[in-house]
N, CA, C and O atoms as a DFTB+ gen file, in Angstrom:
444 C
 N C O
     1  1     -16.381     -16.216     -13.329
     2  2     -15.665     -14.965     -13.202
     3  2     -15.008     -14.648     -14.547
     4  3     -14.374     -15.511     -15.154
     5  1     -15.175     -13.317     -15.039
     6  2     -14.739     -13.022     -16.156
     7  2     -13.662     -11.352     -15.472
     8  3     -13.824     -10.473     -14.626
     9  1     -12.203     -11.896     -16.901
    10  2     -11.578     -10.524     -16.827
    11  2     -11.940      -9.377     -17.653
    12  3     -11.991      -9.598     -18.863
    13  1     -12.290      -7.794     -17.107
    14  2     -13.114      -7.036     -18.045
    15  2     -12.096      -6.350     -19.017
    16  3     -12.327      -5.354     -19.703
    17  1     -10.653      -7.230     -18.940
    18  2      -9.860      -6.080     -20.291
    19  2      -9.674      -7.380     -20.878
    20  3     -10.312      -7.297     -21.928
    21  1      -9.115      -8.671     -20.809
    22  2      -8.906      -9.683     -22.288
    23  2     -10.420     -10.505     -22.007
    24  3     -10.151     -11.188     -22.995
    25  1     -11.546     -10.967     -21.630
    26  2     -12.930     -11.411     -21.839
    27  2     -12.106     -12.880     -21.420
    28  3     -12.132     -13.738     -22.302
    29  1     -11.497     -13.174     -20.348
    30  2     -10.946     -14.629     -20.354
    31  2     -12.056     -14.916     -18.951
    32  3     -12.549     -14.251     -18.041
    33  1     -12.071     -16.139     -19.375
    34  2     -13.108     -16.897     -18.011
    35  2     -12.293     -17.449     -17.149
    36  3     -11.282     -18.033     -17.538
    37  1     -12.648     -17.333     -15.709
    38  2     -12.229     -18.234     -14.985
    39  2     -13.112     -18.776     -13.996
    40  3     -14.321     -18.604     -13.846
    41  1     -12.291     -19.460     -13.352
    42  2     -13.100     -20.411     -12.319
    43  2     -13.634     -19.978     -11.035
    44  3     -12.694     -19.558     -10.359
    45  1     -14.910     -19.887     -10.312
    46  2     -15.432     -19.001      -9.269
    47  2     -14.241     -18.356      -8.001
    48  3     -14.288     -17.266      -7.431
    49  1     -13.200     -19.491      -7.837
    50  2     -12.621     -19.105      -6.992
    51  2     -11.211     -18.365      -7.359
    52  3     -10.577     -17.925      -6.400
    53  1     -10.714     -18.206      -8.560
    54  2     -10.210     -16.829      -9.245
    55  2     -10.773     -15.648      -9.045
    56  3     -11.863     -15.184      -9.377
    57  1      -9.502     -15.060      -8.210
    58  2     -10.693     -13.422      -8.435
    59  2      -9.342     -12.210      -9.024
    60  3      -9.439     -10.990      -8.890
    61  1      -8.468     -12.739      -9.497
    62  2      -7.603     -11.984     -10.233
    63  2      -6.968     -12.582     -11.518
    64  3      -6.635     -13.756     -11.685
    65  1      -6.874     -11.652     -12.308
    66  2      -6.406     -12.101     -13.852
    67  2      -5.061     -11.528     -13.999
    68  3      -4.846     -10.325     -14.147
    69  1      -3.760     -12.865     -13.929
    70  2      -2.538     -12.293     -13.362
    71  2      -2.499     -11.958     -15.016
    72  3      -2.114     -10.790     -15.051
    73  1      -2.669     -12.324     -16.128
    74  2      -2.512     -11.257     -17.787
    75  2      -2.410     -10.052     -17.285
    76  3      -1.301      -9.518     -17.261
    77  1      -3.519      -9.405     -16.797
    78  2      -3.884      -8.096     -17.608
    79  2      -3.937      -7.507     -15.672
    80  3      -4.451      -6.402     -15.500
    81  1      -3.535      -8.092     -14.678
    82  2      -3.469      -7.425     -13.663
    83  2      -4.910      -6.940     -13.166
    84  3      -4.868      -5.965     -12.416
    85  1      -5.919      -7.350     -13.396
    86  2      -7.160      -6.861     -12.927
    87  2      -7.712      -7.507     -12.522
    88  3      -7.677      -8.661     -12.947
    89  1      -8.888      -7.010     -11.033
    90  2      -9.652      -8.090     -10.661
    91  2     -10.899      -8.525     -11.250
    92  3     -11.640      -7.586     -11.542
    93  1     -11.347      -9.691     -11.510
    94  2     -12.339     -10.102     -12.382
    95  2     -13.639      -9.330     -11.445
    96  3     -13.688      -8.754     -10.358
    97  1     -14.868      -9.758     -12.785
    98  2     -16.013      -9.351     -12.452
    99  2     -16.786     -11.028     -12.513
   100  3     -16.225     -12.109     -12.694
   101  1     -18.096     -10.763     -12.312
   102  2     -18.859     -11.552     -11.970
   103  2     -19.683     -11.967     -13.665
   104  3     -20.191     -13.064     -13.897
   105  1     -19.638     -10.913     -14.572
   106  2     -20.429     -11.292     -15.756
   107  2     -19.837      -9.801     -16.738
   108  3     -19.812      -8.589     -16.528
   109  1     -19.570     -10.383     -17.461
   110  2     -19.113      -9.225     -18.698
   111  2     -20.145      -8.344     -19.204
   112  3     -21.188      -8.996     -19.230
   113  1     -20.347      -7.105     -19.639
   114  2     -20.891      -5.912     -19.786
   115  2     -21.846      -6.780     -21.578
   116  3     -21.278      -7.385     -22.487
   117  1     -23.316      -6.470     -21.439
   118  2     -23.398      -6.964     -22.904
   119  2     -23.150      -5.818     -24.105
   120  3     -23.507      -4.640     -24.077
   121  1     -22.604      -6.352     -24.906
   122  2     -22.139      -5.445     -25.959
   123  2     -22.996      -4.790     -26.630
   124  3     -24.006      -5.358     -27.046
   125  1     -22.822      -3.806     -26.807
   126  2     -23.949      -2.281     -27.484
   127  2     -22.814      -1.419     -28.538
   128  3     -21.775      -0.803     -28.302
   129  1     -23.714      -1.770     -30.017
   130  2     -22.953      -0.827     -31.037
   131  2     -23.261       0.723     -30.558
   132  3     -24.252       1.306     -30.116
   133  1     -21.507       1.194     -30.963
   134  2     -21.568       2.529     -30.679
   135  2     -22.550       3.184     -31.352
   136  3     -22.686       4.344     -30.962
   137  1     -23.409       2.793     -32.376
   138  2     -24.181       3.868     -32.604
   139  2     -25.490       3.877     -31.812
   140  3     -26.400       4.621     -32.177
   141  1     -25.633       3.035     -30.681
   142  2     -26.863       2.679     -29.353
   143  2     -26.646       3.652     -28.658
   144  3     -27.505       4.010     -27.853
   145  1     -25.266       4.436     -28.803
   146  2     -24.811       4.987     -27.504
   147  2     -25.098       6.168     -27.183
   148  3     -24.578       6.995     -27.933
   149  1     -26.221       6.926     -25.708
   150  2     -26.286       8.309     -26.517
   151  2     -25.217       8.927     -25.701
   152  3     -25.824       9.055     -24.638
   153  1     -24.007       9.405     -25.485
   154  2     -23.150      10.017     -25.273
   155  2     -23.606      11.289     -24.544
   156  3     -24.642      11.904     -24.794
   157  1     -22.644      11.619     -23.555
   158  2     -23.213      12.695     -22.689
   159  2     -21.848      13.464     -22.617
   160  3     -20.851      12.791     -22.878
   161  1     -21.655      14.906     -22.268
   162  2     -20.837      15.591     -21.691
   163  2     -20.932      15.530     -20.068
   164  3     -22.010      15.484     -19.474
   165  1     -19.508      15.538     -19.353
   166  2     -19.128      15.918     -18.298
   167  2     -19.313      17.576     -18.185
   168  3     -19.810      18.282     -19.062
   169  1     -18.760      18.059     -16.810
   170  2     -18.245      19.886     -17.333
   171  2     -17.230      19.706     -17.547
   172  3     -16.414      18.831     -17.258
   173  1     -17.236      20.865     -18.275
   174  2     -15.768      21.290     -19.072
   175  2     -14.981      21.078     -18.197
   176  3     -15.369      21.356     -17.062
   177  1     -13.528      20.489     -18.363
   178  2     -12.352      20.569     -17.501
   179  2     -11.057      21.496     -17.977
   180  3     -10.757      21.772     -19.138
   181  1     -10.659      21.730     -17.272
   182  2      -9.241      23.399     -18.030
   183  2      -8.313      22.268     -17.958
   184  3      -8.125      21.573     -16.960
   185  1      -7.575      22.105     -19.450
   186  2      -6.775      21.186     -19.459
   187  2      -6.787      19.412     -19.900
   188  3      -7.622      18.542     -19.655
   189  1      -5.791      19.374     -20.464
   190  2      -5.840      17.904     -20.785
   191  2      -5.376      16.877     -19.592
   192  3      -5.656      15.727     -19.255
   193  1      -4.639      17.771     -19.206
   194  2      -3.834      16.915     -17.674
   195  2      -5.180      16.518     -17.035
   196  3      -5.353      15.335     -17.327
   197  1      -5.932      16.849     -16.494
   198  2      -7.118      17.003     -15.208
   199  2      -7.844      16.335     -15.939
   200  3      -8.364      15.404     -15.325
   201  1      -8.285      16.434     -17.652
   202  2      -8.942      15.696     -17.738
   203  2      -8.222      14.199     -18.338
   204  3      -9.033      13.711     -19.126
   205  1      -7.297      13.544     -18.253
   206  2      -6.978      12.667     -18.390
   207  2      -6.872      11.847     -17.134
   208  3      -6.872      10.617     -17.187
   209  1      -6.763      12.662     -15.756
   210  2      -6.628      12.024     -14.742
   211  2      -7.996      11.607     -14.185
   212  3      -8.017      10.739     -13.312
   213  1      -9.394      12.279     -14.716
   214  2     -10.884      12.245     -14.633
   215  2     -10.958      11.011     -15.417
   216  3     -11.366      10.116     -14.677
   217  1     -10.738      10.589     -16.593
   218  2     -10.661       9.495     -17.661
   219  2     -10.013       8.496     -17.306
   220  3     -10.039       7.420     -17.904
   221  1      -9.306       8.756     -16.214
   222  2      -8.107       7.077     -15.995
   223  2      -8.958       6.574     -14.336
   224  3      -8.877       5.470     -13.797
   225  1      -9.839       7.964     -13.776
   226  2     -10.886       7.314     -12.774
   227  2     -12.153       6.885     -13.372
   228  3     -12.593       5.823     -12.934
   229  1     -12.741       7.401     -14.157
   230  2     -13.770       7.027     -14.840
   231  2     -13.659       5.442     -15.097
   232  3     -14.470       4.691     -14.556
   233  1     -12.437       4.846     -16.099
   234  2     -11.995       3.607     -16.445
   235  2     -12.018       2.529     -15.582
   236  3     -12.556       1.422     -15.599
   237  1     -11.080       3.316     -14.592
   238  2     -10.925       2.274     -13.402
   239  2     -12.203       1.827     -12.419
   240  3     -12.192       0.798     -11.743
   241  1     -13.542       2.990     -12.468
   242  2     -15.102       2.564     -11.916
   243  2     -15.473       1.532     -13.433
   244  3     -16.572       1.003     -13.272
   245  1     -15.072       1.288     -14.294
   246  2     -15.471       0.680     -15.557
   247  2     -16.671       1.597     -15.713
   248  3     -17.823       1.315     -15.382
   249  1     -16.215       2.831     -16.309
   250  2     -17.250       3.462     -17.311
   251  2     -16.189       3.983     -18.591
   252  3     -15.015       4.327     -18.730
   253  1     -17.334       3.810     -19.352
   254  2     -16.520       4.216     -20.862
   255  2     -16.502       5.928     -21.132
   256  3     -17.417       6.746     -21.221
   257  1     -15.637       6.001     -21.182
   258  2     -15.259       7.476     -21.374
   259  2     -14.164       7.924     -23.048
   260  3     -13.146       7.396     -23.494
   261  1     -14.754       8.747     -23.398
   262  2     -13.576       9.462     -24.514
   263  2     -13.536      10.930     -23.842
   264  3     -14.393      11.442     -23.122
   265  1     -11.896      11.643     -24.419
   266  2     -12.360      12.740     -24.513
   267  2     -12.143      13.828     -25.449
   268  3     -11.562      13.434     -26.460
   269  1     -12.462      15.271     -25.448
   270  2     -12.604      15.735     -26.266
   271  2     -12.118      17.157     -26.311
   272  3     -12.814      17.850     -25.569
   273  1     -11.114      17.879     -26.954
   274  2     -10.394      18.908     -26.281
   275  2     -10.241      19.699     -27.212
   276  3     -10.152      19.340     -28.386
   277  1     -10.193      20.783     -26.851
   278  2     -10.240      22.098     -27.975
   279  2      -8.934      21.973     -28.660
   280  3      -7.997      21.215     -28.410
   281  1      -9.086      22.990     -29.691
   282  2      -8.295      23.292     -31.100
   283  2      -7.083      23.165     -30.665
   284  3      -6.382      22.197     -30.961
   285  1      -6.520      24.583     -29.561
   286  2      -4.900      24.184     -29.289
   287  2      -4.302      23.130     -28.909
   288  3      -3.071      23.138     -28.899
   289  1      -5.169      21.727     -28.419
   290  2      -4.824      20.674     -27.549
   291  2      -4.943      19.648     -28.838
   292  3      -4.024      18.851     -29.019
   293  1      -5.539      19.659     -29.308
   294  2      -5.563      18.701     -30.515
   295  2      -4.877      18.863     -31.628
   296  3      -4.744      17.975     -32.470
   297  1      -4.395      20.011     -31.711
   298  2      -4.223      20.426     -33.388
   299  2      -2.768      20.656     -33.115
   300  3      -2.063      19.908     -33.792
   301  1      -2.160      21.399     -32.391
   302  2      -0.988      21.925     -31.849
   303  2      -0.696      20.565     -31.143
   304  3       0.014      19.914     -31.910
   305  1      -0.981      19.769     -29.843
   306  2      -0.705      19.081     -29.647
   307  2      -0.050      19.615     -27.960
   308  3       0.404      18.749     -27.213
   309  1      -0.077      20.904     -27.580
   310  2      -0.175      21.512     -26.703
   311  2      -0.524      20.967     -25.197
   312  3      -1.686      20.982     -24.791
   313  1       0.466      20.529     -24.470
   314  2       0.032      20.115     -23.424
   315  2       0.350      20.594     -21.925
   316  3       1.335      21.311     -21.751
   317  1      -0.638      20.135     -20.587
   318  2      -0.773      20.986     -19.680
   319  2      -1.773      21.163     -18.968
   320  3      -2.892      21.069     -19.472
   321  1      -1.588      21.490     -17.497
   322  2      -2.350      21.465     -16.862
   323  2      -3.050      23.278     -16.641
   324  3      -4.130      23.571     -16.128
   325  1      -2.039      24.202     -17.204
   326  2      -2.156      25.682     -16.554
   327  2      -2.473      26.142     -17.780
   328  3      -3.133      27.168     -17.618
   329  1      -2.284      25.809     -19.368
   330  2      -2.190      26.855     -20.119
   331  2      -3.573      27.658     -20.241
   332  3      -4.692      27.157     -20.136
   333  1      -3.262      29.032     -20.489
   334  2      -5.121      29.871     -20.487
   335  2      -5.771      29.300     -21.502
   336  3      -5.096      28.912     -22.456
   337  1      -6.970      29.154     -21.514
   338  2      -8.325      29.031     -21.909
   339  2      -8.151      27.348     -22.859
   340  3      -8.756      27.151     -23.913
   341  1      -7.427      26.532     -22.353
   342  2      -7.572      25.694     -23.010
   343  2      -8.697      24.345     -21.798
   344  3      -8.416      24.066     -20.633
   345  1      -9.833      23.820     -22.567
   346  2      -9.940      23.058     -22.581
   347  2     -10.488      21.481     -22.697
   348  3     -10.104      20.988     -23.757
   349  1     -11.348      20.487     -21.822
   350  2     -11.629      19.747     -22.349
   351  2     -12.662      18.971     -22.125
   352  3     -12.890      19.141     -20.927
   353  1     -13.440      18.212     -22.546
   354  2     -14.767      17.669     -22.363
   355  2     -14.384      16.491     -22.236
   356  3     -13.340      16.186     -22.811
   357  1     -15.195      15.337     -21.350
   358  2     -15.320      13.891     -21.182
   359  2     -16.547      13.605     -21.202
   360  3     -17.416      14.026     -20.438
   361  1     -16.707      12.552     -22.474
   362  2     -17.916      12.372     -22.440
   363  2     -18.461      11.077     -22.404
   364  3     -17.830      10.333     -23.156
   365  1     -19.702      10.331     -21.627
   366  2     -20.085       9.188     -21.308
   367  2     -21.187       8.635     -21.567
   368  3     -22.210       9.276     -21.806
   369  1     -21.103       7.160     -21.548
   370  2     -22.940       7.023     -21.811
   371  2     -23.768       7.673     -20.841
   372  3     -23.392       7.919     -19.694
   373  1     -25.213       8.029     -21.435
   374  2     -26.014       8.112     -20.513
   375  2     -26.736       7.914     -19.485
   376  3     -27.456       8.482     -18.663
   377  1     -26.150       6.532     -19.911
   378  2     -26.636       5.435     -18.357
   379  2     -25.615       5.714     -17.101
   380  3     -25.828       5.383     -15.935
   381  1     -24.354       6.459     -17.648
   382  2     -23.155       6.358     -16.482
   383  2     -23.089       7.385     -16.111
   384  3     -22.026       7.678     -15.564
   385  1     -24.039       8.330     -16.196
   386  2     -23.633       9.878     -16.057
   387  2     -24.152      10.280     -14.996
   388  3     -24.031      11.504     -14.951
   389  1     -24.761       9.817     -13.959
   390  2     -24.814      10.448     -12.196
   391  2     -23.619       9.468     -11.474
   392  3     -23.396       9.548     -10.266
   393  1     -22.972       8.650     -12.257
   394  2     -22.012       7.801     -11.179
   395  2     -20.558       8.536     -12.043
   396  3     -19.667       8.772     -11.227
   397  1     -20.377       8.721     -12.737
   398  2     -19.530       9.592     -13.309
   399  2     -19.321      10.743     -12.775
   400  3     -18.198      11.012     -12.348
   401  1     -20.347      11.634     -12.699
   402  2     -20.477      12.892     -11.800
   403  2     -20.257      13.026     -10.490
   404  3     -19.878      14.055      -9.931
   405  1     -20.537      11.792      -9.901
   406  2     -19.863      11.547      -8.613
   407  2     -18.528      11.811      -8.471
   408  3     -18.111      12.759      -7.805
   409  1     -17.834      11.037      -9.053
   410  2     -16.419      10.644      -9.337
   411  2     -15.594      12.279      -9.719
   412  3     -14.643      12.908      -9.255
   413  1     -16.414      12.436     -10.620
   414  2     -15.423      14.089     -11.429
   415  2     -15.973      15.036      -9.714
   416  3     -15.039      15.619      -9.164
   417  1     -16.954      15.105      -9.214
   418  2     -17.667      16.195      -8.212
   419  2     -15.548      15.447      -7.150
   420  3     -14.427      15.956      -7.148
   421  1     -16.064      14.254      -6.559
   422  2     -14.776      14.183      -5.700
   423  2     -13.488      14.870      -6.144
   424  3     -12.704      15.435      -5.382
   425  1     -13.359      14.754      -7.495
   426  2     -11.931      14.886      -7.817
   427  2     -11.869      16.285      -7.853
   428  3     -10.782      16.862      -7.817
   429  1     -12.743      16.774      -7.908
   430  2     -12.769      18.389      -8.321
   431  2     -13.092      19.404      -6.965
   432  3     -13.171      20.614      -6.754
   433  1     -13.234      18.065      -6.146
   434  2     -13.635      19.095      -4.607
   435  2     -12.369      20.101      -4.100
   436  3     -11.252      19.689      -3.786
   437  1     -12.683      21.129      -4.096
   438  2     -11.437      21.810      -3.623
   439  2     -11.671      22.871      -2.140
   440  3     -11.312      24.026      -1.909
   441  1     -12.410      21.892      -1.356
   442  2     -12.971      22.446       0.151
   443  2     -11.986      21.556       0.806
   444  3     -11.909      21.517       2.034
């Protein structure tokens, strides 16, 4: 059993890593230079708020996510869930991007 935020091993019958508060996995992710990576867009999200709360679910399924937010949100530093026309992209590997879409489709259901 390995923890997927400090890479510490433990013993089969560990299934939590009291460090870093997380439950272990079964085998650590093999490592791929970012330049392997082909990066995908989510849809656009209005806002940094919504999309930070898309990025902290993304994390927690363990997919790698950055994101990426227009001029007033980056430059200004402008933050918010309502302001007009601002907003922001999350973007993922390509391998994670129908289980990702899952995840953003739930969060975004508004039926």
């Amino acid at each position: 059993m390995f923890c997927p935020e400090c890479e510490s091993e433990y013993k089969d019958e560990i299934l939590f890593c009291e460090d870093c508060r997380v439950s272990l996995i079964f085998e650590l992710p093999e490592d791929v230079s970012l330049e392997e990576i082909k990066w995908v867009s989510l849809d656009t999200i209005s806002g940094d708020i919504y999309a930070e709360m898309v990025k902290e679910s993304l994390e927690n399924a363990q997919i790698p996510c950055f994101i990426k937010t227009d001029f007033m949100i980056s430059a200004y530093g402008v933050k918010g869930s309502g302001i007009p026309g601002t907003k922001s992209k999350i973007f993922v590997p390509d391998d994670y991007y129908d289980k990702a879409m899952e995840i953003l489709d739930e969060m975004m259901d508004h039926d």
